[in-house]
PyMOL Python script that loads the backbone (N, CA, C, O; Angstrom):
from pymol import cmd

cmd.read_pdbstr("""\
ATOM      1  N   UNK A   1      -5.819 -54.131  28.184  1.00  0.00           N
ATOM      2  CA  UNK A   1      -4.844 -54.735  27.298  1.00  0.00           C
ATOM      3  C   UNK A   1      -5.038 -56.246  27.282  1.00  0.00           C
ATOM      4  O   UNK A   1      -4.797 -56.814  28.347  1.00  0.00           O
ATOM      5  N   UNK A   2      -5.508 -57.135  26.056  1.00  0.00           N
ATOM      6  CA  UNK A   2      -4.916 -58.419  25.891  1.00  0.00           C
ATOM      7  C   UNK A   2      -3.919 -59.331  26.412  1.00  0.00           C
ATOM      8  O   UNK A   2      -2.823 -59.123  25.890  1.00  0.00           O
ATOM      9  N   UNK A   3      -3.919 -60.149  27.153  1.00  0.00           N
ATOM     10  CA  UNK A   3      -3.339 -61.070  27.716  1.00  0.00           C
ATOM     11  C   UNK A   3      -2.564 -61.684  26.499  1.00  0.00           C
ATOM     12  O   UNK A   3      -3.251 -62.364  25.737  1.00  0.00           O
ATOM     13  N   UNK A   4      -1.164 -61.536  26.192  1.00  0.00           N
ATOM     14  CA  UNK A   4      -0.476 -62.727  25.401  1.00  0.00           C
ATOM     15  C   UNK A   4      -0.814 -63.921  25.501  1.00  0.00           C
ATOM     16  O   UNK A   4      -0.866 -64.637  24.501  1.00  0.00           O
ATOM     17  N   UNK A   5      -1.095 -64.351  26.671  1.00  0.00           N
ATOM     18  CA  UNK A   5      -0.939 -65.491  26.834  1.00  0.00           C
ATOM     19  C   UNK A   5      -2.704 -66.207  26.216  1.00  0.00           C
ATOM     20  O   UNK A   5      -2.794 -67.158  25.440  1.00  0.00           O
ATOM     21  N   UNK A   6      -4.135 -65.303  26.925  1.00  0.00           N
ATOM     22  CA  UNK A   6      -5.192 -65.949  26.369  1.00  0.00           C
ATOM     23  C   UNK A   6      -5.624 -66.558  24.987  1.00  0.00           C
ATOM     24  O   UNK A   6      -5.430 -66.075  23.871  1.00  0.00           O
ATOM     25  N   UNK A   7      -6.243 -67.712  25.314  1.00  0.00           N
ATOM     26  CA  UNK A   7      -6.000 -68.629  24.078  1.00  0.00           C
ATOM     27  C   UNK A   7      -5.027 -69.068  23.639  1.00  0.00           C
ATOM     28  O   UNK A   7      -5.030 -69.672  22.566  1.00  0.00           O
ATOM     29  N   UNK A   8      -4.217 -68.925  24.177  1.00  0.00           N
ATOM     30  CA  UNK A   8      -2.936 -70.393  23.753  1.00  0.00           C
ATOM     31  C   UNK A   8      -2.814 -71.240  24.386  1.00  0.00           C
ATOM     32  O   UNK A   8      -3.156 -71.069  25.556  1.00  0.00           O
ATOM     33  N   UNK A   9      -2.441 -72.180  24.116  1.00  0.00           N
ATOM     34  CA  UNK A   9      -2.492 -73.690  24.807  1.00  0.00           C
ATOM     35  C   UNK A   9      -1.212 -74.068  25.762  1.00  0.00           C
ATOM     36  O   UNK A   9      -0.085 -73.740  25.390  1.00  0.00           O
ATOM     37  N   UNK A  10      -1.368 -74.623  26.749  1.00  0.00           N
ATOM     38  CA  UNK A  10       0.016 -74.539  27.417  1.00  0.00           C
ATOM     39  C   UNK A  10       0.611 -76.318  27.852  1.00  0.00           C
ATOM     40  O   UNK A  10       0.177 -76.884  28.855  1.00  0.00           O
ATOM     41  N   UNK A  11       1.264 -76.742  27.248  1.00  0.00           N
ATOM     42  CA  UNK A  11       1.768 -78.403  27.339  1.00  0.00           C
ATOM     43  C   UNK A  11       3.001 -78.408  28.349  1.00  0.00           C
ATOM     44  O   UNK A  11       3.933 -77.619  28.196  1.00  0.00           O
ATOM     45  N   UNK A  12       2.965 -79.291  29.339  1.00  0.00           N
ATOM     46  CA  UNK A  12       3.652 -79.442  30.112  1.00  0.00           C
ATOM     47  C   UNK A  12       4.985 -80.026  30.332  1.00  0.00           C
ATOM     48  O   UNK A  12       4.832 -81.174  30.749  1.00  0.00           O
ATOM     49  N   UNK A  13       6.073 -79.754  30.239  1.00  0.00           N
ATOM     50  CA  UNK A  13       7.188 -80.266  30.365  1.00  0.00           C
ATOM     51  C   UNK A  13       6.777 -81.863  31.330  1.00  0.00           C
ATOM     52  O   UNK A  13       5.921 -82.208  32.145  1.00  0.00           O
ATOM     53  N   UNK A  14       8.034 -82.523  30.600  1.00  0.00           N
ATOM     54  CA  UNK A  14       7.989 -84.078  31.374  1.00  0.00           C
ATOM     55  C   UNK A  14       8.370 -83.889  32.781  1.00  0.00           C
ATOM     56  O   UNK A  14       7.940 -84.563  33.718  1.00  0.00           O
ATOM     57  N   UNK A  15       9.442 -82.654  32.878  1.00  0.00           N
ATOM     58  CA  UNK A  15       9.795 -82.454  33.925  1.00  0.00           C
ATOM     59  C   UNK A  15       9.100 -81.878  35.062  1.00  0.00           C
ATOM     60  O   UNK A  15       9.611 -81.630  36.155  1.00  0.00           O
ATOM     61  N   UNK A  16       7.848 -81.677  34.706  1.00  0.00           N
ATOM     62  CA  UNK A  16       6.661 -81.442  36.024  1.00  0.00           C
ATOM     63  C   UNK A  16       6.135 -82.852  36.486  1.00  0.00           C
ATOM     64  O   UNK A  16       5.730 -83.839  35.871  1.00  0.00           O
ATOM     65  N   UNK A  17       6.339 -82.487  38.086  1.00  0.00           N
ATOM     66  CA  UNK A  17       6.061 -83.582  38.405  1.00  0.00           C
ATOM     67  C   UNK A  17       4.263 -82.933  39.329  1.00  0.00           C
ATOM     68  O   UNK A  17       3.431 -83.777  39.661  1.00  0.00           O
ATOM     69  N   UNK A  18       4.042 -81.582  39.548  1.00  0.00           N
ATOM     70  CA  UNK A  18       3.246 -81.306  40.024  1.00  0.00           C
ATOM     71  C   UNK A  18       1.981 -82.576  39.600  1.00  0.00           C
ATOM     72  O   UNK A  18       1.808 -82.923  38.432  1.00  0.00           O
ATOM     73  N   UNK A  19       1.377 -83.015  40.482  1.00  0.00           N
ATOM     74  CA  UNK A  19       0.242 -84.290  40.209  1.00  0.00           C
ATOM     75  C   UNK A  19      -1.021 -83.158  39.267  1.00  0.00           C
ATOM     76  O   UNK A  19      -1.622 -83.444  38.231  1.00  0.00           O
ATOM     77  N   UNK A  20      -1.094 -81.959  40.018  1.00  0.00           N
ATOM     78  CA  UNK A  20      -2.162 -81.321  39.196  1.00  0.00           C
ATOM     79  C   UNK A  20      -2.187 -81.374  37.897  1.00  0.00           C
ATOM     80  O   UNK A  20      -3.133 -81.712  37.186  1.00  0.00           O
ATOM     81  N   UNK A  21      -1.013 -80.999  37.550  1.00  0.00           N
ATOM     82  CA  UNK A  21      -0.103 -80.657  36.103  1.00  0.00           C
ATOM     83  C   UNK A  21       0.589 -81.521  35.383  1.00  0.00           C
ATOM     84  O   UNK A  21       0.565 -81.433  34.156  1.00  0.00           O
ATOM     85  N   UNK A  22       1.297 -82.468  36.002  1.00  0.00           N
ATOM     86  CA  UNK A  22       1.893 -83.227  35.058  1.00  0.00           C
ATOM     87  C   UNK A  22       1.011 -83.996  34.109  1.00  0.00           C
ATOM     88  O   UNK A  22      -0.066 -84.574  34.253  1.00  0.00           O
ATOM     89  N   UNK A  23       2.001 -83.772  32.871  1.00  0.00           N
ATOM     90  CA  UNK A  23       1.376 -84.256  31.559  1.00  0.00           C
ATOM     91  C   UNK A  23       0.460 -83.726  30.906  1.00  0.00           C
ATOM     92  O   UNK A  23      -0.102 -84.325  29.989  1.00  0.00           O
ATOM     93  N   UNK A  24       0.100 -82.282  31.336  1.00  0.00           N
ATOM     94  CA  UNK A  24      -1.468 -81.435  30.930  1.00  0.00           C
ATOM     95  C   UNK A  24      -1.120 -81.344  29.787  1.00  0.00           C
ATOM     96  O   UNK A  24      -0.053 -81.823  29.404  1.00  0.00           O
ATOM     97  N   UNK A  25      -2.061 -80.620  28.894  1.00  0.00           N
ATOM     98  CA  UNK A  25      -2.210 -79.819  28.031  1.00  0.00           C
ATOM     99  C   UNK A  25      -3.433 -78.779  28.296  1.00  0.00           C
ATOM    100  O   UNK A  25      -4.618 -79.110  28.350  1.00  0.00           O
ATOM    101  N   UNK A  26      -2.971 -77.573  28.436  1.00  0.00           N
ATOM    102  CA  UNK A  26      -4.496 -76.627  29.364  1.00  0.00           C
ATOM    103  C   UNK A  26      -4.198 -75.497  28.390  1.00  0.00           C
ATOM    104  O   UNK A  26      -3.129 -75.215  27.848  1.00  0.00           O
ATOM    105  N   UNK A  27      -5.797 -74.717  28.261  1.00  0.00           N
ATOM    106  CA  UNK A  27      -6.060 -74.078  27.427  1.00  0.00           C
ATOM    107  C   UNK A  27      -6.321 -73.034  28.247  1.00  0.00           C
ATOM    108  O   UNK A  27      -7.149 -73.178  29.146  1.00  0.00           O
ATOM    109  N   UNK A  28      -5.363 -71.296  27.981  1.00  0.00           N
ATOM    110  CA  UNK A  28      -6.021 -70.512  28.522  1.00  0.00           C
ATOM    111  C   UNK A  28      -7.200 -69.354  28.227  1.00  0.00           C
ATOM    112  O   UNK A  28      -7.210 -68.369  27.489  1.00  0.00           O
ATOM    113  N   UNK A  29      -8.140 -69.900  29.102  1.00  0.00           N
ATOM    114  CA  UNK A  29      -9.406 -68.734  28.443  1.00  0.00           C
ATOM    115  C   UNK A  29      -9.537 -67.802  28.899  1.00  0.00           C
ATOM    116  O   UNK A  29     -10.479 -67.136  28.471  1.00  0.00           O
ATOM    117  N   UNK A  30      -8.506 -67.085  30.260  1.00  0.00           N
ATOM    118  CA  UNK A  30      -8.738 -65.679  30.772  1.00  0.00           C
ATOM    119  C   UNK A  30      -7.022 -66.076  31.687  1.00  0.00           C
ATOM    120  O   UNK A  30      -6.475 -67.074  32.157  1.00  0.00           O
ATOM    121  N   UNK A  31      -6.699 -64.522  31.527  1.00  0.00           N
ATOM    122  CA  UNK A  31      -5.213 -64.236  32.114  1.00  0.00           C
ATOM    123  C   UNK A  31      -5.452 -62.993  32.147  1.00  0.00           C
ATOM    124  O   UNK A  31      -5.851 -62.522  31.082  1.00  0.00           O
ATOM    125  N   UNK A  32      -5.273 -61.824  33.591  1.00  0.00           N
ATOM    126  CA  UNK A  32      -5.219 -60.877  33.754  1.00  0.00           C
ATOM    127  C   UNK A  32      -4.360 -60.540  34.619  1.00  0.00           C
ATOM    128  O   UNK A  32      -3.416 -61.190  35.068  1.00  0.00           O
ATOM    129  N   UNK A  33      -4.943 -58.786  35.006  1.00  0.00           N
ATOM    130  CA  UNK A  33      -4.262 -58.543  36.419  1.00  0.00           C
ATOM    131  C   UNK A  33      -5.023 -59.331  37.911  1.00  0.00           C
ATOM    132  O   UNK A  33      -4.652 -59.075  39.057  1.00  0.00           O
ATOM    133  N   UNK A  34      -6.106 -60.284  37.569  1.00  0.00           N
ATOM    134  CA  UNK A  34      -6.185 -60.374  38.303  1.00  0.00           C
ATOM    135  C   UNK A  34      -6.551 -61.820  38.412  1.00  0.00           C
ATOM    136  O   UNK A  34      -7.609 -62.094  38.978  1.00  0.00           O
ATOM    137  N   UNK A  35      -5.565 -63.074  37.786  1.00  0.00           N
ATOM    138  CA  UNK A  35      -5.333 -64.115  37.739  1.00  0.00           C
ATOM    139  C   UNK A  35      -5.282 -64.760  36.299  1.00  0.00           C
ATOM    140  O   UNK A  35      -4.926 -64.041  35.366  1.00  0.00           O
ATOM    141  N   UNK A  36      -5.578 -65.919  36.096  1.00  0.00           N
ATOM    142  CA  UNK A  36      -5.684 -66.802  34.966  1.00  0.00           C
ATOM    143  C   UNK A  36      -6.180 -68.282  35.463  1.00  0.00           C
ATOM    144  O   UNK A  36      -5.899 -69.002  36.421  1.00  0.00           O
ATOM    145  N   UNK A  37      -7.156 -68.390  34.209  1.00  0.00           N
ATOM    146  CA  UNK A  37      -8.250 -69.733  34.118  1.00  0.00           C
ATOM    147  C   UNK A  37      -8.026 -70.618  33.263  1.00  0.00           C
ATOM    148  O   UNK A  37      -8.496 -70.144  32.229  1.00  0.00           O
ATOM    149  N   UNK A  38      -7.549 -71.740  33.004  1.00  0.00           N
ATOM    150  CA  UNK A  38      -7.440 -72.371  32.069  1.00  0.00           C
ATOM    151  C   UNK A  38      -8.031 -73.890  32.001  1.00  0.00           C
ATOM    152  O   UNK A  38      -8.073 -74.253  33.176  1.00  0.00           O
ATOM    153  N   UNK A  39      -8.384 -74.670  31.386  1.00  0.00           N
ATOM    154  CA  UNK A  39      -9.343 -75.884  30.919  1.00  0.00           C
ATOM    155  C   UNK A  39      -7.999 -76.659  30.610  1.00  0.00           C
ATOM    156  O   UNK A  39      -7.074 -76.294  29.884  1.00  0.00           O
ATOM    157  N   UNK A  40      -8.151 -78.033  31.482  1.00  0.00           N
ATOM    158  CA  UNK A  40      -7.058 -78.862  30.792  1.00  0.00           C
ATOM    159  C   UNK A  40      -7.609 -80.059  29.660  1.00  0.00           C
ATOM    160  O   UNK A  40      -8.514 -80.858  29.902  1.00  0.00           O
ATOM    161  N   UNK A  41      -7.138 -80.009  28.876  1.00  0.00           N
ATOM    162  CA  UNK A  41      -8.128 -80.467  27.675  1.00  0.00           C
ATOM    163  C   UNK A  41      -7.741 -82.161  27.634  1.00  0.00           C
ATOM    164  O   UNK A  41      -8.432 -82.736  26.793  1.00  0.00           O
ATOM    165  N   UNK A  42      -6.880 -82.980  28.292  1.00  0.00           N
ATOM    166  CA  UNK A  42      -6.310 -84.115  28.323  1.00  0.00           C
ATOM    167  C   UNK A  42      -6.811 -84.647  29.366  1.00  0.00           C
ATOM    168  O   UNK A  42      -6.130 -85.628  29.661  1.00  0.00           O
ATOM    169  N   UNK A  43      -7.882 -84.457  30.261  1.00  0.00           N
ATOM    170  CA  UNK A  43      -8.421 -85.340  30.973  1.00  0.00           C
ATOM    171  C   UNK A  43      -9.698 -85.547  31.581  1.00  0.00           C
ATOM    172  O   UNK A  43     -10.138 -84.633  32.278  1.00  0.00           O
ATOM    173  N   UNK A  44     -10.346 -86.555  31.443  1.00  0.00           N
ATOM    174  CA  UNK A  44     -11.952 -86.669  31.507  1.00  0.00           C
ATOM    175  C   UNK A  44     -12.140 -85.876  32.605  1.00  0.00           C
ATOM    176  O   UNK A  44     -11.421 -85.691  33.587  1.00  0.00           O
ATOM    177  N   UNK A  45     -13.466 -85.325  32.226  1.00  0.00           N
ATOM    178  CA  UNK A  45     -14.587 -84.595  33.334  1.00  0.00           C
ATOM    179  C   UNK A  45     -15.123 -85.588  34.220  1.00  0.00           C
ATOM    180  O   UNK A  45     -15.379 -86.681  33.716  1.00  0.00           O
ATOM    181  N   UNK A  46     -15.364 -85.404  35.562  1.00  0.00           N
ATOM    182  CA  UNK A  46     -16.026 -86.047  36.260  1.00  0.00           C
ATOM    183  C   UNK A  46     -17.662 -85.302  36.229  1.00  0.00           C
ATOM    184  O   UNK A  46     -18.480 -85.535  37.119  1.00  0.00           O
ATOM    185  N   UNK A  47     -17.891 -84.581  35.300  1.00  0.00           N
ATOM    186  CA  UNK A  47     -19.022 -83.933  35.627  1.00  0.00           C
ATOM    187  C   UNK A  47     -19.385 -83.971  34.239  1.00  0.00           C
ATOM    188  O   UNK A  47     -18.707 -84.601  33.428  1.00  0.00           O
ATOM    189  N   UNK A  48     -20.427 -83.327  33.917  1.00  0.00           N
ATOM    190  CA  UNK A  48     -21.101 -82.856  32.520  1.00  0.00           C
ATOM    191  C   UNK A  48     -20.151 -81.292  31.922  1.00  0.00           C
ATOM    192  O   UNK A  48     -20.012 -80.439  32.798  1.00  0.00           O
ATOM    193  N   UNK A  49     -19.652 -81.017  30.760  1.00  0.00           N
ATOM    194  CA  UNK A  49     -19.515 -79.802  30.654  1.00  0.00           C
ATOM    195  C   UNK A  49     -20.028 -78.314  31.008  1.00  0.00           C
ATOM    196  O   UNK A  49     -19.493 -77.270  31.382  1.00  0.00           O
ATOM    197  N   UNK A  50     -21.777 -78.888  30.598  1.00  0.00           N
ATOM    198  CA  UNK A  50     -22.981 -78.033  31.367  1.00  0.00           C
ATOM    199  C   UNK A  50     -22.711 -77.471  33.134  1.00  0.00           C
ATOM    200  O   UNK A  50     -22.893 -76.340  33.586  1.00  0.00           O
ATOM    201  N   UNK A  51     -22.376 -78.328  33.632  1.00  0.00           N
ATOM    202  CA  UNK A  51     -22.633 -78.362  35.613  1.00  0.00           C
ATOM    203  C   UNK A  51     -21.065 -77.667  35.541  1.00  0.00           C
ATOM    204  O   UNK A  51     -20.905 -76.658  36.227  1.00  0.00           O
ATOM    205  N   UNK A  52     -20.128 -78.070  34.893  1.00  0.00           N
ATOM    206  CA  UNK A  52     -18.976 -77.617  35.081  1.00  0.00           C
ATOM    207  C   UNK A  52     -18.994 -76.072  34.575  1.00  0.00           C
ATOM    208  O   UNK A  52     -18.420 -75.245  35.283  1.00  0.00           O
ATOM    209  N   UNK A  53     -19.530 -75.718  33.564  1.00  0.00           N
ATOM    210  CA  UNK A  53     -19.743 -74.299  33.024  1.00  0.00           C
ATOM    211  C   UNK A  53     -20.876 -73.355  34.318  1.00  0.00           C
ATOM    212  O   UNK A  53     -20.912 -72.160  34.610  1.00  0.00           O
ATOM    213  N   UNK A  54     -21.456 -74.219  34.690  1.00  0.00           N
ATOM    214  CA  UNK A  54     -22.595 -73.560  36.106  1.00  0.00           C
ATOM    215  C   UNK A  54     -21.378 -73.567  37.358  1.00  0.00           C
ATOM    216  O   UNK A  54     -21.597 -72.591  38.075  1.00  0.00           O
ATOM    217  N   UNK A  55     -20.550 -74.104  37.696  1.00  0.00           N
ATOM    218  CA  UNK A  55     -19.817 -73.500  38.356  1.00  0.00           C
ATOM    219  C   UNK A  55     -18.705 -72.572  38.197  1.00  0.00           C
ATOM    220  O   UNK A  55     -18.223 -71.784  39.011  1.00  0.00           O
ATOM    221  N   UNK A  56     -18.308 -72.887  36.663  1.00  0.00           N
ATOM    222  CA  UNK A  56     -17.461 -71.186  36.321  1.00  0.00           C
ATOM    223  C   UNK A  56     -18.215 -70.616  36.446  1.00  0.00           C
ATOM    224  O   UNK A  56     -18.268 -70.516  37.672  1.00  0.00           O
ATOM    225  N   UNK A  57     -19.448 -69.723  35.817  1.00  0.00           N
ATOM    226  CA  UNK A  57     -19.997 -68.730  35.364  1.00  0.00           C
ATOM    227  C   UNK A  57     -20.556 -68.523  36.792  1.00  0.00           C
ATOM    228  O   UNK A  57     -20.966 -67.368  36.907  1.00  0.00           O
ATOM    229  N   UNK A  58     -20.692 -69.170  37.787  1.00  0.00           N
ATOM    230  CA  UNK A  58     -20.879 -68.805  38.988  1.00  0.00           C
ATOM    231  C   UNK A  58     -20.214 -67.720  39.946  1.00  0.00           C
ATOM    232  O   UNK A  58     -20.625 -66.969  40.830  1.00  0.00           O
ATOM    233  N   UNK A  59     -18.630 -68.080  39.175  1.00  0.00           N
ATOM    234  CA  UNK A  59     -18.016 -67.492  40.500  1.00  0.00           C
ATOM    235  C   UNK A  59     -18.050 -66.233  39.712  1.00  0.00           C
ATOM    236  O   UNK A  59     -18.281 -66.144  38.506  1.00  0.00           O
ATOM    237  N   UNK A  60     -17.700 -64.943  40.832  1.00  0.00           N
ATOM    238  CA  UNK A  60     -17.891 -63.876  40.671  1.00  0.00           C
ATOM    239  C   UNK A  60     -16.388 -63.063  40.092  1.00  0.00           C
ATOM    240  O   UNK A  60     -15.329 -63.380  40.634  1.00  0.00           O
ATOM    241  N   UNK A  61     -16.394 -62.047  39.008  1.00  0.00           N
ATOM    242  CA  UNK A  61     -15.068 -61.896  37.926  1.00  0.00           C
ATOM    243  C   UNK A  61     -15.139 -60.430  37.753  1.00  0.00           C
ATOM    244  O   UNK A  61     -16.057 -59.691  37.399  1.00  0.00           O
ATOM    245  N   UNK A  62     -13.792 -60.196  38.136  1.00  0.00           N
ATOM    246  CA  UNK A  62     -13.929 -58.043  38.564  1.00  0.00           C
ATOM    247  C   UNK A  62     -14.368 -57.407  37.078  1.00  0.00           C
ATOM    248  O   UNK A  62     -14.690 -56.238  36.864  1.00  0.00           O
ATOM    249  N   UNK A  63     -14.291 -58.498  36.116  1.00  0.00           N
ATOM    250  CA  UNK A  63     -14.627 -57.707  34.912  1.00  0.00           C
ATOM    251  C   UNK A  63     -15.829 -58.340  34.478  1.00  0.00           C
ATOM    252  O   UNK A  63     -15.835 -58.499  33.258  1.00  0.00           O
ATOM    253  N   UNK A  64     -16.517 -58.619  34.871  1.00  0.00           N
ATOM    254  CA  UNK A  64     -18.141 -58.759  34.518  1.00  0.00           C
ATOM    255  C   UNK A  64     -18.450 -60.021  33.992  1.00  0.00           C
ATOM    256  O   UNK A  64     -19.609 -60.292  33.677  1.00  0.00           O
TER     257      UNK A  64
END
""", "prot")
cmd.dss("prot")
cmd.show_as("cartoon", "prot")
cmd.util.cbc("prot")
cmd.orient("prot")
C-alpha cells in the first residue's frame, strides 16, 4: 500500500525548536512500515548530490 504521506513536502511549524528541524522544509521520498526518508530541501549540502546519493543507495532497504 502507498504511503499518504510519500512525496509530499513537509514545512515546519515556527514552533519547532528541534535544531535538526527547525525551519525545514523536507521532502518525503519513502514512508513505510518500516520507517521514512526525507531530503530537506532548505539547506546547503556539505557534499556533492552524487556522494550524497552513494550513501543513500548504499544503505541496505527491506524492499529492494
Amino acid at each position: 500500500m502507498e504511503s499518504p504521506l510519500k512525496g509530499k513536502v513537509l514545512v515546519a511549524l515556527p514552533q519547532l525548536l528541534d535544531p535538526n528541524f527547525a525551519q525545514t522544509i523536507v521532502w518525503i521520498v519513502q514512508h513505510d512500515e518500516h520507517g521514512a526518508m526525507g531530503v530537506i530541501l532548505n539547506r546547503p549540502l556539505e557534499t556533492t548530490v552524487s556522494e550524497a546519493w552513494e550513501q543513500v543507495s548504499a544503505v541496505p532497504y527491506p524492499n529492494g
